[in-house]
N, C-alpha and C positions, 0 to 999 in steps of 0.2 A: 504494500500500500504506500501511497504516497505519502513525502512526511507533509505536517500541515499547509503550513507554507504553500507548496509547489501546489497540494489539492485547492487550496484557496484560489488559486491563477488559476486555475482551472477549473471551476464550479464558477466563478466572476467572469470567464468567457462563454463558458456554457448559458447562462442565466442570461447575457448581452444578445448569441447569439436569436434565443428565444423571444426576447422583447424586441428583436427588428424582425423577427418574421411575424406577431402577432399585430407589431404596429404598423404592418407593411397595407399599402393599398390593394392588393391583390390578396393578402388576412383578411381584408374587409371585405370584399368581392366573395368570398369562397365564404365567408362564414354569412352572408349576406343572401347566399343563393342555395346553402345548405338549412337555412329560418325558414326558406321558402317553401323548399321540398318536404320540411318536417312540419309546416305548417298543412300544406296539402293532406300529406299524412294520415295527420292527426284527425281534419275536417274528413277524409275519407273514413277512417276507423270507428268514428265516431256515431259519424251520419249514414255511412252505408249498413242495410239490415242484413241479417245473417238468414239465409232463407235456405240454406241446403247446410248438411253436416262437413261437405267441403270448404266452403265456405269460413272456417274455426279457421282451418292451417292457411290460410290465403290471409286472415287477417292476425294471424300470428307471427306469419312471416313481415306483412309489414308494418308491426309493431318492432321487430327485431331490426327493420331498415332504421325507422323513426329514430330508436335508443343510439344507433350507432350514429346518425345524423347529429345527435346531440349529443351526444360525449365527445366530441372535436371539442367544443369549446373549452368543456370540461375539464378534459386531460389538458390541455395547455395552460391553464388557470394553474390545478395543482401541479402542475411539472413545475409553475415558477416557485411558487408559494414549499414546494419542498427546496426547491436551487435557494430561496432568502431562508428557510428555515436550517441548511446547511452551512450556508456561509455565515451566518451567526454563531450556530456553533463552533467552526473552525475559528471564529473570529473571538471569539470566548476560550477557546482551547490556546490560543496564542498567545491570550494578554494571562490566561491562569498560569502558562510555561515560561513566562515572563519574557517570550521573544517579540523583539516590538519589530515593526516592516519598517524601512524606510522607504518603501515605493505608495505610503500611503493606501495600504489596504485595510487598514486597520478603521480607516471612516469610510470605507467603499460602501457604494448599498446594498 
């Protein structure tokens, strides 16, 4: 394993490279056209009647699109939210080992 330090450079690139793909305008396009298709969905699932026994697994299956359409957002949210909850630790691991950065990582976000 990495010693702290060097994992800190590294979960601080990882966590940047994450926050310019979800702030990117093409993030916004994709997650903007995937609200749409979950939206559709949802109004089909909802609204359409179940009139034959086949009918279950046809709207089971897109119940199972809908979930996947909406955990994108999801899974990028907690992917960063664990990337800040790492680098705090590492960053509390650092000042408890008493090694201080001079590249200023020690007030990174």
């Amino acid at each position: 394993m990495d010693d702290p330090q060097s994992r800190l450079v590294n979960v601080l690139e990882e966590k940047k490279a994450w926050e310019t793909l979800t702030s990117s305008p093409a993030w916004g396009k994709l997650i903007r056209v995937l609200q749409e298709q979950a939206d559709e969905l949802q109004r089909t699932i909802i609204y359409t009647p179940l009139t034959r026994q086949d009918d279950i697994f046809v709207q089971e299956f897109r119940k199972g699109q809908l979930e996947g359409r909406l955990s994108i957002t999801v899974t990028a949210e907690t992917l960063l939210s664990e990337l800040e909850f790492e680098i705090n630790q590492l960053k509390e691991q650092l000042d408890d080992s008493g090694t201080r950065s001079t590249s200023g990582f020690r007030n990174a976000p």
